[in-house]
Rosetta silent file (secondary structure, phi, psi, omega in degrees, C-alpha in Angstrom):
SEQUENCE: XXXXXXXXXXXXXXXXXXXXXXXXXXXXXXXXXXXXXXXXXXXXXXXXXXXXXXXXXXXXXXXXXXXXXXXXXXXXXXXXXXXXXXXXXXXXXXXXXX
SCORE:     score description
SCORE:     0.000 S_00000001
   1 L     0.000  -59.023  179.257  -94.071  -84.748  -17.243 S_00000001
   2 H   -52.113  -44.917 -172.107  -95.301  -83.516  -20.467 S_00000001
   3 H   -70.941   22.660  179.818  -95.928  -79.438  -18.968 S_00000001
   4 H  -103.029  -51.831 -161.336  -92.174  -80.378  -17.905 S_00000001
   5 H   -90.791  -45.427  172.086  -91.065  -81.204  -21.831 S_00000001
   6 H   -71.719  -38.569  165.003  -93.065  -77.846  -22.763 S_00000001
   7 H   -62.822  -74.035  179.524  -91.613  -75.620  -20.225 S_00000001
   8 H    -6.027  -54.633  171.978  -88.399  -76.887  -21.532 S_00000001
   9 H   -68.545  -54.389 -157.444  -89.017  -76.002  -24.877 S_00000001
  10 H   -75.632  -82.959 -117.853  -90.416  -72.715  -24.341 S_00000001
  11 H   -87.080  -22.083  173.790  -87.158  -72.008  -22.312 S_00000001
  12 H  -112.242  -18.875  166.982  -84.685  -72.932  -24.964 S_00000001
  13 H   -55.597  -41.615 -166.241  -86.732  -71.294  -27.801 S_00000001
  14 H   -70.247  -25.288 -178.138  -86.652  -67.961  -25.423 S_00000001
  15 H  -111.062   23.184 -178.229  -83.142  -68.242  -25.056 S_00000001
  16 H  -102.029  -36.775  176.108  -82.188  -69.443  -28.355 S_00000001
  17 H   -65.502  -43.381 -164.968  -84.180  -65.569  -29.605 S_00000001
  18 L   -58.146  -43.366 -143.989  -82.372  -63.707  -26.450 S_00000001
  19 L   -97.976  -10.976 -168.456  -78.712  -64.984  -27.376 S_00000001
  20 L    79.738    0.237 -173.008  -79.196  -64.088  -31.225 S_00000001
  21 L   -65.884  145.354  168.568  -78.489  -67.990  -32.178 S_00000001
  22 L   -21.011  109.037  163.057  -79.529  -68.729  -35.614 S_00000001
  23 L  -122.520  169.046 -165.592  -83.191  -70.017  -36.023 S_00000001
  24 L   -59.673  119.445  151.473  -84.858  -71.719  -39.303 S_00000001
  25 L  -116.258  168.053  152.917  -85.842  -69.206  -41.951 S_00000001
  26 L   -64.246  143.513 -171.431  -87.905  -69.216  -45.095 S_00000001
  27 L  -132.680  142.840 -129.122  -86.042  -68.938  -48.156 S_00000001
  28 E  -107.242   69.830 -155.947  -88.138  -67.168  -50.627 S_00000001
  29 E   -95.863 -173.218 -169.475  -86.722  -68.185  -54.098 S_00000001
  30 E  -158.587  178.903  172.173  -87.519  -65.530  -57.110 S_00000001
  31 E  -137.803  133.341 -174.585  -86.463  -64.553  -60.108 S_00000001
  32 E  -153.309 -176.484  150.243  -85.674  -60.833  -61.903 S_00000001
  33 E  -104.127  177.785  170.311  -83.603  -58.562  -64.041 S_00000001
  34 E   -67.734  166.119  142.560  -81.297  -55.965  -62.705 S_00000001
  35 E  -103.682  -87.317  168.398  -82.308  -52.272  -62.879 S_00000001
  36 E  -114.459 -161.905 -179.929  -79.136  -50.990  -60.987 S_00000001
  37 E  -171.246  150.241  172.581  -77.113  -51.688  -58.357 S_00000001
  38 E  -134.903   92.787  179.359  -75.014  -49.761  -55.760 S_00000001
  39 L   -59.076  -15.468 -167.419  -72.353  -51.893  -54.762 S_00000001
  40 L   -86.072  -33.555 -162.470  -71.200  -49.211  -51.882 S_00000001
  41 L   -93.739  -48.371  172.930  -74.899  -49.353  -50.444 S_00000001
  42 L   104.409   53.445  175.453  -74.764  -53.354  -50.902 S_00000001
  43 E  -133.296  175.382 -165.907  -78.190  -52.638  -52.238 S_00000001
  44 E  -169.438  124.342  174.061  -79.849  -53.622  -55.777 S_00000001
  45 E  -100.220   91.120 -163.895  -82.940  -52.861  -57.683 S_00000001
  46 E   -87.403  153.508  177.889  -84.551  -55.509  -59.361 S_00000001
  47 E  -149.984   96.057 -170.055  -87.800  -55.918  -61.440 S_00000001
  48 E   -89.804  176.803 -156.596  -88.979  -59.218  -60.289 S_00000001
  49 L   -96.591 -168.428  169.046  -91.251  -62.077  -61.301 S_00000001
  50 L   -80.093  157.399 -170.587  -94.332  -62.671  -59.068 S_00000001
  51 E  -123.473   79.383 -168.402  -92.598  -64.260  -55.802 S_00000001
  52 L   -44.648  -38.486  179.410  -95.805  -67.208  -55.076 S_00000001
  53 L   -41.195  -50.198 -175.818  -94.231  -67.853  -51.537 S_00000001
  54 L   -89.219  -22.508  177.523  -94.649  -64.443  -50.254 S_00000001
  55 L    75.060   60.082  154.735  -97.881  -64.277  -52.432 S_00000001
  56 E  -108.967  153.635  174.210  -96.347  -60.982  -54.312 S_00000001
  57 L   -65.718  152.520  159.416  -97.361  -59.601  -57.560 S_00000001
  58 L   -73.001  139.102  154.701  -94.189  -58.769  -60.084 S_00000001
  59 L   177.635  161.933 -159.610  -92.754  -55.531  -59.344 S_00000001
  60 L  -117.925  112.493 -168.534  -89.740  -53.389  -59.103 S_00000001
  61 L  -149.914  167.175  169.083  -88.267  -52.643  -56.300 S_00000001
  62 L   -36.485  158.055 -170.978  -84.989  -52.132  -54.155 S_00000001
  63 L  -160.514  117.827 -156.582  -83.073  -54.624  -52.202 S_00000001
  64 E  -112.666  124.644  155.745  -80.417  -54.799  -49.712 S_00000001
  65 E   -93.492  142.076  170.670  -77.933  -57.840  -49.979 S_00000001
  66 L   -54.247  -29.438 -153.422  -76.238  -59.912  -47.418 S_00000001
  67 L  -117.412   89.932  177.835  -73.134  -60.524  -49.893 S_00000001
  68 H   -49.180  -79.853  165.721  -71.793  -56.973  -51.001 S_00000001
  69 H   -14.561  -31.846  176.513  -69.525  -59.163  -53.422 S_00000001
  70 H   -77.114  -30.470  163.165  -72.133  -60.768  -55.222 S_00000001
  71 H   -48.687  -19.821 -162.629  -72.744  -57.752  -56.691 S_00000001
  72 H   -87.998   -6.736  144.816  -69.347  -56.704  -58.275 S_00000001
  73 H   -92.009    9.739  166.984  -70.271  -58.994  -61.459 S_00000001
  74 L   -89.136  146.762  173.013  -74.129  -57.615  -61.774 S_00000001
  75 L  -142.987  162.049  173.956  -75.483  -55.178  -64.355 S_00000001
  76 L   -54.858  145.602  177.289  -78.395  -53.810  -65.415 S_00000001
  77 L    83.318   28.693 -164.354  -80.213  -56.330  -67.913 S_00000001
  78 L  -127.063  127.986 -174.737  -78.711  -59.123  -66.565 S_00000001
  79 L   -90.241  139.964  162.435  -82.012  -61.774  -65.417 S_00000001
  80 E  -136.440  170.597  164.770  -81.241  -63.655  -62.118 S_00000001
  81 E   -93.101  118.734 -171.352  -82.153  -66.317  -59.632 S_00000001
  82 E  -131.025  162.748  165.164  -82.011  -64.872  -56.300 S_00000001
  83 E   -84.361  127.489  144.688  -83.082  -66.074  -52.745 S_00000001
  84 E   -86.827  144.442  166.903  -85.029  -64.063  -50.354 S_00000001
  85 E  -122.277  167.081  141.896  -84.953  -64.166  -46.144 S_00000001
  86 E   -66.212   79.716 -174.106  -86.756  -62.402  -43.839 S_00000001
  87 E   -71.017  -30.320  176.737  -84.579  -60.463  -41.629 S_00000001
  88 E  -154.995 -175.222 -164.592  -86.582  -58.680  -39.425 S_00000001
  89 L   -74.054   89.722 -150.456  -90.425  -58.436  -39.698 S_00000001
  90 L   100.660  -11.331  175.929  -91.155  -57.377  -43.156 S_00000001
  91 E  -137.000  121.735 -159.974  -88.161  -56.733  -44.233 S_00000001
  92 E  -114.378  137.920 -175.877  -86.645  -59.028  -46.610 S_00000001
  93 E  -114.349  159.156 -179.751  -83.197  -59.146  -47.796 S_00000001
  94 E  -100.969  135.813 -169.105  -81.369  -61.518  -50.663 S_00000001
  95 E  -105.551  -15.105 -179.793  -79.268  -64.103  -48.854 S_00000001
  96 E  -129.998  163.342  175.459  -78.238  -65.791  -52.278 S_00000001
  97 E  -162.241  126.837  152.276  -78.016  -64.427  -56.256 S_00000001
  98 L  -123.129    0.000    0.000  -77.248  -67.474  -58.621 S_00000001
């Protein structure tokens, strides 16, 4: 019964990856100022705090957002609270700005 209740599992995980539904991510949170931003690229350059989750160092770097929109009130010099996800392996995107 139990290798029953693991193939099971293994079988709805595999098709839960296959079908693209939504599985749990880590959400990364941070802190930074702007540098710029390119609302047309939906991207944003930040010079961020250390981010302890991810175990990173402070440092300033580029960013691609989920929310094009959140952007249309950011400017340079302006310190935020932002979220990070993992989107694909390594490459992390901001799913939130507060």
């Amino acid at each position: 019964m139990t290798t029953m209740i693991r193939y099971a599992l293994i079988l709805t995980l595999a098709f839960a990856a296959a079908s693209g539904m939504a599985v749990a991510q880590t959400i990364h949170p941070a802190t930074g100022v702007v540098k710029k931003v390119d609302a047309a690229k939906g991207t944003v350059t930040l010079a961020h705090e250390p981010i302890k989750s991810l175990k990173w160092p402070a440092m300033t770097m580029d960013f691609r957002v989920r929310d094009k929109a959140s952007l249309a009130t950011r400017k340079p010099d302006q310190k935020i609270e932002f979220e990070l996800i993992e989107e694909k392996k390594g490459s992390y995107v901001i799913s939130r700005i507060k």
